[in-house]
C-alpha positions in Angstrom: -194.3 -111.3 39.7 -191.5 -112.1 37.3 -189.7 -109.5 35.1 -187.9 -110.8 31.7 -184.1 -110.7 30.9 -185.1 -107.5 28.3 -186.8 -105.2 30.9 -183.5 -106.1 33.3 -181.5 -105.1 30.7 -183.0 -102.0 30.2 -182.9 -101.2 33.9 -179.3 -101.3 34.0 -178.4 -100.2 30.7 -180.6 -96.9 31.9 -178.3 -96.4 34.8 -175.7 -96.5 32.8 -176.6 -94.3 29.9 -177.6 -92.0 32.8 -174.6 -92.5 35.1 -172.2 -91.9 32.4 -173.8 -88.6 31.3 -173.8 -87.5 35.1 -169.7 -87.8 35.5 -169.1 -86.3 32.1 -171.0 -83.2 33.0 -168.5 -83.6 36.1 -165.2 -84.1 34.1 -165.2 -84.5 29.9 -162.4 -86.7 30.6 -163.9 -89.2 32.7 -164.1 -92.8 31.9 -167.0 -94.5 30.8 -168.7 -95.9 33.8 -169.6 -99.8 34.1 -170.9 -101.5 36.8 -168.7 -104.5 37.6 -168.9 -107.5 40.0 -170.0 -105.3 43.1 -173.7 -104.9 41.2 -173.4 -106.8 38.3 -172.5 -110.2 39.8 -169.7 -111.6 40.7 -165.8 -111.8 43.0 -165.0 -108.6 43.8 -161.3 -107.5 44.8 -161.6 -108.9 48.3 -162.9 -112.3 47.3 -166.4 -111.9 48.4 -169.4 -113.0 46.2 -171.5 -110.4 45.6 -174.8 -110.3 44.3 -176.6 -109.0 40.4 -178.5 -106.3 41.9 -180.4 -105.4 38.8 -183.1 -108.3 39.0 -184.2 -106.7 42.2 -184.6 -103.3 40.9 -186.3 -104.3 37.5 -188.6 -105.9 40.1 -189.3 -103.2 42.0 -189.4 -100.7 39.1 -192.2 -103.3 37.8 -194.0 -103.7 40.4 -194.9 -100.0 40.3 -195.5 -99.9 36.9 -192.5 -97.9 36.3 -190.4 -96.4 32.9 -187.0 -97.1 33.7 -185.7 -94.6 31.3 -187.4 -91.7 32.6 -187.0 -92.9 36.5 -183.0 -93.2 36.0 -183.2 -89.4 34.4 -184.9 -88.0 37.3 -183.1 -89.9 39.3 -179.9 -88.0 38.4 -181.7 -84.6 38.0 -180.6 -82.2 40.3 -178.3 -84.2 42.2 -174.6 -83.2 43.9 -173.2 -87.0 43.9 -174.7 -89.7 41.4 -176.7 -92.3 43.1 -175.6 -95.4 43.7 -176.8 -98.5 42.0 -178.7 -99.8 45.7 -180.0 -96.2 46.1 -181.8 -96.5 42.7 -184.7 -99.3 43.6 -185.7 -97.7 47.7 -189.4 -97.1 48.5 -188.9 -93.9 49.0 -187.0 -92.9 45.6 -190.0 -95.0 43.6 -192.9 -93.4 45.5 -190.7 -90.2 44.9 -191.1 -90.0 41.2 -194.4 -91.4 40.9 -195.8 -88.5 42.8 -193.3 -86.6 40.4 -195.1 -87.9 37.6 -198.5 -87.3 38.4 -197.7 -83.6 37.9 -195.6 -84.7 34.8 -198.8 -84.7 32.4 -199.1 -80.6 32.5 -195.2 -80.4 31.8 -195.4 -82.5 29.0 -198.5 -81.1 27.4 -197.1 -77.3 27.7 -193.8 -78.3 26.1 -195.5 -78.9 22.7 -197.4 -75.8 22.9 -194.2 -74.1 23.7 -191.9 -76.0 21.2 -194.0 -75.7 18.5 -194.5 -71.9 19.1 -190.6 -71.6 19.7 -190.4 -73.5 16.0 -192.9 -70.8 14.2 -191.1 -68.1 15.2 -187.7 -69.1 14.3 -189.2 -69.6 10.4 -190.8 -66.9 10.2 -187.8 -64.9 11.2 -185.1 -66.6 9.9 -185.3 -68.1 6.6 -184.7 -64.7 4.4 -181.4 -63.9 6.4 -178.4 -62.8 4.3 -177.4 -66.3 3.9 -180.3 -66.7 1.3 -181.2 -70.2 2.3 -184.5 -71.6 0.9 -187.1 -72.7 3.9 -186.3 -76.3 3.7 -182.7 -75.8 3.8 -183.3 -73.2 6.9 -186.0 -75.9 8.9 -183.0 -78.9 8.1 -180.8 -76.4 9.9 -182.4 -75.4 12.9 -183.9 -79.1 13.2 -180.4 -80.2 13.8 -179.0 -77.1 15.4 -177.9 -78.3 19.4 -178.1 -74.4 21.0 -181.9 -74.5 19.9 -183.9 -75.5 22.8 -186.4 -78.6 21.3 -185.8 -81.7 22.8 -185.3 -84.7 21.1 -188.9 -85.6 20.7 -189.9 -82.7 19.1 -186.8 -82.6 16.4 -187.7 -86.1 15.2 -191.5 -85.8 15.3 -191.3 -82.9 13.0 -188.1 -84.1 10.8 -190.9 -86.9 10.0 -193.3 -84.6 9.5 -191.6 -82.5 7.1 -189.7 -85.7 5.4 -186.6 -85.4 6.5 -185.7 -88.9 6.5 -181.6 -88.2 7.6 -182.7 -86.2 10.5 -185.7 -88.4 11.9 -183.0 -91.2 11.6 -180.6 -89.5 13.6 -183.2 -88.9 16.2 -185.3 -91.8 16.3 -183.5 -93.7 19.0 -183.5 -90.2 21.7 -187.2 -89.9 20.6 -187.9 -93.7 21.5 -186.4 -93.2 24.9 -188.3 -89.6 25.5 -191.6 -91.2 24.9 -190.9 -93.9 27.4 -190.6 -91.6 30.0 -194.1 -91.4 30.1 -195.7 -92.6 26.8 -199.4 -92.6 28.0 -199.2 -88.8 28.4 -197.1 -88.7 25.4 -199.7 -90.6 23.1 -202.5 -88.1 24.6 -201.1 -84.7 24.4 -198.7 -85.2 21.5 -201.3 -86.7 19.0 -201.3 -86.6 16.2 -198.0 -84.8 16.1 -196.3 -87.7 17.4 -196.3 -90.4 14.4 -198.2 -93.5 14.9 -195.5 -95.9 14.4 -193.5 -94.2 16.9 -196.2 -94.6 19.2 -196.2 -98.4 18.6 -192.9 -99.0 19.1 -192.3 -97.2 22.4 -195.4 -99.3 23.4 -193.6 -102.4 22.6 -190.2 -101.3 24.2 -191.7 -99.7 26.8 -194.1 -101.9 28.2 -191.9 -104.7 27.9 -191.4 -106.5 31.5 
């Protein structure tokens, strides 16, 4: 089995995104994290050759039928020290989250139910306040508001839903990456909330090897 250049590419930019997020958390300051010769390829400090370890990942990530956006998040989940890039692709941390993700479907399907609950409520309750906002103005507000607790999914499935071009736009990248965590349980629990052309283009991003 063969992988292409594009699926490598998002192996390792996954990592990264993920990698980077992890030593921020640690210290704001910190700078932004990039591989170098010693996994990307290459003569490290010492004059050794060393090897593009990303190939062999994609490959194994591949082989198992694998998201490698939402395996480098749980990969980082939880953890004390970030993982190393030749910690990322072991038997153990694949077979790991695929047990992980056979439980995934009931989280996923819950957190619409509970988003979209979360979402009611805060209408119903907040768009007379003594600001006077009108309930667009109010549902543009909350949509984009950080401290509210919808993921990034939800805020650009219903910015689309409601019109809210600006907003979707703003989201539409996090959403893409969200739903190819796991976009089969995505398309089937999240339907029809989830719009059509979203679903399309996760599938081609996502299934891309």
């Amino acid at each position: 089995m063969s992988v292409s250049e594009q699926f490598i590419a998002r192996v390792r930019a996954a990592y990264i995104r993920e990698r980077d997020a992890f030593e921020r958390r640690l210290d704001p300051a910190a700078a932004t994290y990039r591989p170098g010769p010693h996994w990307d390829g290459g003569t490290v400090r010492n004059g050794t050759q060393r090897k593009n370890i990303w190939p062999g990942v994609a490959l194994k990530l591949a082989q198992a039928n694998i998201d490698p956006e939402g395996y480098m998040t749980h990969m980082f989940v939880g953890k004390l020290q970030s993982p190393k890039p030749n910690q990322i692709g072991s038997p153990a941390s694949v077979e790991e989250y695929r047990e992980w993700r056979t439980e995934n479907p009931r989280v996923i399907a819950r957190s619409l139910i509970d988003q979209h609950h979360a979402w009611q409520v805060k209408l119903s309750t907040g768009h007379d306040d003594e600001l006077g906002w009108e309930p667009d103005m109010y549902a543009q507000e909350a949509l984009v508001d950080e401290t509210e607790d919808y993921d990034v999914l939800f805020r650009y499935c219903m910015a689309v839903r409601l019109g809210f071009t600006r907003i979707a736009a703003r989201y539409h990248n996090g959403a893409l990456l969200k739903f190819c965590h796991n976009p089969v349980e995505y398309e089937k629990h999240w339907s029809p909330f989830i719009p059509a052309e979203l679903v399309e283009e996760g599938k081609d991003m996502c299934y891309d090897t």
